[in-house]
N, C-alpha and C positions, 0 to 999 in steps of 0.2 A: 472156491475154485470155479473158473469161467467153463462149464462143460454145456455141452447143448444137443440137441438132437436136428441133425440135416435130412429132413422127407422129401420124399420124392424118388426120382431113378438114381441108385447106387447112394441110399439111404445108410448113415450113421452117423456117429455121434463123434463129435471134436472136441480139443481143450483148445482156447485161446487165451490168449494172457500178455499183457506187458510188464514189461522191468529194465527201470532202468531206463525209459525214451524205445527199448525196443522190443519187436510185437516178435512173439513164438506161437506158433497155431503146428495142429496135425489135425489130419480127420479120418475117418472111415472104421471108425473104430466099431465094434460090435454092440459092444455093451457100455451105458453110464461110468463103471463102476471100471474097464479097460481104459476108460479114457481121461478119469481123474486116477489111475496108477504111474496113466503114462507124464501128466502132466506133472506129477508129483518127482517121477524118475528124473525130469525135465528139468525144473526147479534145483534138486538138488545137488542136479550138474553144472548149475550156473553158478550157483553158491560157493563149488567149490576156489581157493584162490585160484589166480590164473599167475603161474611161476614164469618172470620175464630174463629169460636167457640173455644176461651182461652182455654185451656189444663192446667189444676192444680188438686191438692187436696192435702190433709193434709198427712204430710211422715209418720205419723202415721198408717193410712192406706194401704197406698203404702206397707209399709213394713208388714202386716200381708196379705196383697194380697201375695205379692208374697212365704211369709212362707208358705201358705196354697197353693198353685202351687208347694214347694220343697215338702214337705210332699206329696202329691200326685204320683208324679213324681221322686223324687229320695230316696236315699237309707237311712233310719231313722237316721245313725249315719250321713249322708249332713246334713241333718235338723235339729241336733241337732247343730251342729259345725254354722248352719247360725243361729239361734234363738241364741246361746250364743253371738256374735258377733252382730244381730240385738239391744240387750238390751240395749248394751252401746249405739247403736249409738241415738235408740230411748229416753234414757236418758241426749242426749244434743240436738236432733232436735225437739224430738215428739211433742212440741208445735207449729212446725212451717209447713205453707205449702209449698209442693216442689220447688214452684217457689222463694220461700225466703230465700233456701239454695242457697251459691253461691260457685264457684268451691272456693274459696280464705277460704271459711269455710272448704270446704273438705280437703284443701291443711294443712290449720292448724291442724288438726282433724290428717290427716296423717304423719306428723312431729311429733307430741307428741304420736304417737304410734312405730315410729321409734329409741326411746328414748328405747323402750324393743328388738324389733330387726329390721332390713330391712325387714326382713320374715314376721313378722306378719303384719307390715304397710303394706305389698304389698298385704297381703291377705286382708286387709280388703279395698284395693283400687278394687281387685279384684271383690269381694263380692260387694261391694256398685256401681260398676258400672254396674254388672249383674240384680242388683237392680232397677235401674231407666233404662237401656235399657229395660227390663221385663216393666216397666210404659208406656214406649214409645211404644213398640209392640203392647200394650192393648190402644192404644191410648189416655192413660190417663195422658201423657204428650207430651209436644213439646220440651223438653231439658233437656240434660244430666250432672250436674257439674260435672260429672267426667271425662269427653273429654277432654282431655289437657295436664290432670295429668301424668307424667313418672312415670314408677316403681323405686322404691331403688334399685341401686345396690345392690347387695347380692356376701358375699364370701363363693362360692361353694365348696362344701369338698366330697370327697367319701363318701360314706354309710358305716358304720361298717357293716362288715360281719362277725358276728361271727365263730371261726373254729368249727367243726365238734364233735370234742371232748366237746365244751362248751353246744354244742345244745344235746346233747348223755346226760349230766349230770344234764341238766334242767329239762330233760324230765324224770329223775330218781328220780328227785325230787318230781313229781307231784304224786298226786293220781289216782287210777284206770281208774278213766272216763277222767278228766284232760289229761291223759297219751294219752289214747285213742284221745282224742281231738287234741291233739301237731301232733302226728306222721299222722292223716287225713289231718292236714292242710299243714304238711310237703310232706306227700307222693302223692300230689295233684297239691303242688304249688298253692294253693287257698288261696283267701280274704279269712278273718277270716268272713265278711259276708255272702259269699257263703257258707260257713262250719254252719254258725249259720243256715239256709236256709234249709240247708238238708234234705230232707224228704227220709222215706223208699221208696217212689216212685220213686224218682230218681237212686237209688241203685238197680243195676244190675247184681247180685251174676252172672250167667250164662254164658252172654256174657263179665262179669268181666270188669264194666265201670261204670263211676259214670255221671252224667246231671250235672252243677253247673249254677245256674242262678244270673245273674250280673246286677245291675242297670249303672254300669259306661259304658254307650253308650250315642251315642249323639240321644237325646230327650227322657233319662230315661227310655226308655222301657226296660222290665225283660226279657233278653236276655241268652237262653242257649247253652252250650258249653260242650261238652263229652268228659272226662279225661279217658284213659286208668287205670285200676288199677293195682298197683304193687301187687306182691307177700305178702307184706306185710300188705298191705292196705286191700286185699284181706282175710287174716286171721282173720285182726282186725273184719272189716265189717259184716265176717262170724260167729263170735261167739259172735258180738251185736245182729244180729238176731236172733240167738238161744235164747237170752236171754231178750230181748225187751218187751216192753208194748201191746197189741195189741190197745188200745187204745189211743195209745202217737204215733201220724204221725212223729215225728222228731227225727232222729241217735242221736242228745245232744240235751236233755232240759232239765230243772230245777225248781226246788219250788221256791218262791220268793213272799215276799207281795209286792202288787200290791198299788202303790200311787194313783190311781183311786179310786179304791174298797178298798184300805183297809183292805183286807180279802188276806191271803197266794191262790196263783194260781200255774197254770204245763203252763210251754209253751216254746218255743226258747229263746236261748239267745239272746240279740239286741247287748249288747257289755260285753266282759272280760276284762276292760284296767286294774284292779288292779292284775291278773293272772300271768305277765311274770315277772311283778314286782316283785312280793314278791319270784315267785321261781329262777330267779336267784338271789335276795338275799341269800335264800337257799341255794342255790349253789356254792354262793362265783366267780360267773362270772360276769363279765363287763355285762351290763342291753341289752339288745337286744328285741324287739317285736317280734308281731306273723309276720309282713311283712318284717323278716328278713330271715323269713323261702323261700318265694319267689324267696330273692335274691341270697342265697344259693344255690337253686335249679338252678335255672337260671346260674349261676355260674358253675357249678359241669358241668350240658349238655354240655353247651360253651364250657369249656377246655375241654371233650371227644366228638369235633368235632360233633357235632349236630347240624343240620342246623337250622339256626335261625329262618327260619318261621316256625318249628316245636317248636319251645319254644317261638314264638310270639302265637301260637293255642292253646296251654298249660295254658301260664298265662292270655289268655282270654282278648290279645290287639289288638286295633284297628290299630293303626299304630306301625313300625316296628322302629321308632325313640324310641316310650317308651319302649320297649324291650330292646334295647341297653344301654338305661340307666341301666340297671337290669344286664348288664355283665360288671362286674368289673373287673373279674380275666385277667389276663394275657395269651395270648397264643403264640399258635406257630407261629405265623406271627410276634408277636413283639419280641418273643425271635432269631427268625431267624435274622431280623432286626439288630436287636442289636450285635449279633455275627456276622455278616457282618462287623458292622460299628467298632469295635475291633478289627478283622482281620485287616481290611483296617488303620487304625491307627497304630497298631504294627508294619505293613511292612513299614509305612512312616516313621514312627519313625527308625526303624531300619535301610531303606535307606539312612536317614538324617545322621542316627549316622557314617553307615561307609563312605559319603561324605566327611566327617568332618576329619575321619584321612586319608585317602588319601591325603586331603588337607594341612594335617600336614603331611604329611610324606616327602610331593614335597616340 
């Protein structure tokens, strides 16, 4: 037994000892003979097994646990996109408990939803393992069946961007408030969530700035970020003032009966997905959303040389790799590139050609 004697101020005797990789020490003990009883009492408590309390419960549950964490924590249209997606899944497991699903279920599960794209099979490989990690975190599991599982490859495409002229004549289509709403989320470069969001409190006629607050950060916090206002943004904003509710906190809200209550209510919009729809059918334009306004914007800065952490601040990202997805356009480094690599081909080619009659001449 490791026992020893410590001299000095507040003099006694300690055990120390490893087991295992890991070190157990006490000290001040009185006597030798205190200090190898305690080491020994020590010992025989490590010895004993350690009983590991099973980890399960019903996926049922699981999965309204953690519905009720995205709800809390991130942005209503997340929560609705995981509750659509939870339904199915809870429609082939929810009688079974977590430990009874096995990845070879998830794996099949994921295959017959690759049958509609790789995209959504991957989302929901995504989803379901964010699922059961969230079980594991709350210690309410010991294993994940989705550990193992690859993503589908996916055939990756540009983003339509629509030109300038189509977004000019969508927005000609719309009505007053509508209009109003296009050109904020336009001249902002804003989630269409942040624009539903909008309070006159955030709105800064003076200093001519708008606040937009974002749940897409890491651990959901409502996270704001100050957009400079354009000239036009600045007009719009100025003459909803003038003409505003004093009793309605939000730049765009709406009447709407309420599937709760049952009774028509005033309040934010949570989402417009039938809005872009129908007016560029109106329009007679190729279909485009509101987050195409983003990449437009993003677009436009790019090719007039705007430094990109200034349009990483703008669209309100975290990292500068999602930003760069958001610039499609071509610039001046690849066209330089390219007129390089033409020049240089021309002259070989041209080298080549009068090789060729020299060579015929001799």
């Amino acid at each position: 037994m490791s026992c020893y004697l410590i001299k000095g101020k507040g003099k006694g005797w300690r055990y120390d000892f490893t087991l295992n990789g890991e070190r157990y020490t006490e000290t001040w003990f009185k006597t030798k003979k205190e200090a190898r009883k305690a080491e020994a009492e020590k010992r025989k408590e490590l010895s004993k097994p350690v009983e590991k309390t099973p980890t399960d419960m019903a996926f049922l549950d699981l999965v309204n646990k953690r519905l009720d964490h995205v709800k809390a924590y991130n942005s209503y249209r997340h929560y609705q996109e995981y509750m659509y997606m939870a339904k199915r899944w809870v429609e082939r497991w929810g009688k079974l408990n977590c430990s009874e699903i096995s990845s070879d279920d998830i794996e099949k599960f994921i295959l017959q939803r690759s049958r509609i794209s790789a995209f959504t099979a991957n989302k929901d490989i995504r989803y379901l393992r964010a699922t059961f990690n969230f079980g594991k975190k709350k210690k309410l599991l010991d294993k994940n069946p989705t550990e193992g599982i690859d993503f589908l490859p996916v055939e990756k495409r540009l983003k339509y961007i629509p030109p300038a002229a189509d977004i000019d004549r969508v927005i000609m289509m719309a009505d007053a408030d509508a209009r109003d709403y296009l050109w904020t989320i336009r001249e902002t470069l804003a989630r269409v969530s942040e624009i539903n969001r909008l309070t006159w409190d955030d709105v800064d006629l003076l200093s001519r700035q708008v606040t937009l607050y974002t749940r897409k950060k890491k651990g959901g916090h409502l996270t704001p970020r100050r957009v400079p206002m354009t000239n036009k943004l600045y007009d719009i904003l100025k003459r909803r003032d003038k003409m505003r509710a004093i009793d309605k906190p939000w730049v765009f809200w709406h009447r709407y009966k309420s599937q709760t209550k049952g009774i028509m209510v005033e309040g934010s919009f949570i989402h417009r997905k039938n809005l872009m729809k129908g007016l560029c059918k109106k329009a007679e334009v190729r279909h485009f959303g509101f987050h195409a306004l983003r990449h437009v914007g993003a677009s436009v800065m790019d090719s007039n040389n705007v430094p990109i952490i200034a349009i990483q601040k703008i669209l309100g990202h975290e990292n500068r790799a999602t930003t760069e997805i958001y610039l499609q356009g071509i610039g001046d480094f690849e066209r330089k590139a390219m007129a390089v690599y033409e020049a240089a081909r021309e002259k070989s080619h041209t080298d080549s050609h009068t090789d060729e009659k020299r060579d015929s001449a001799e």
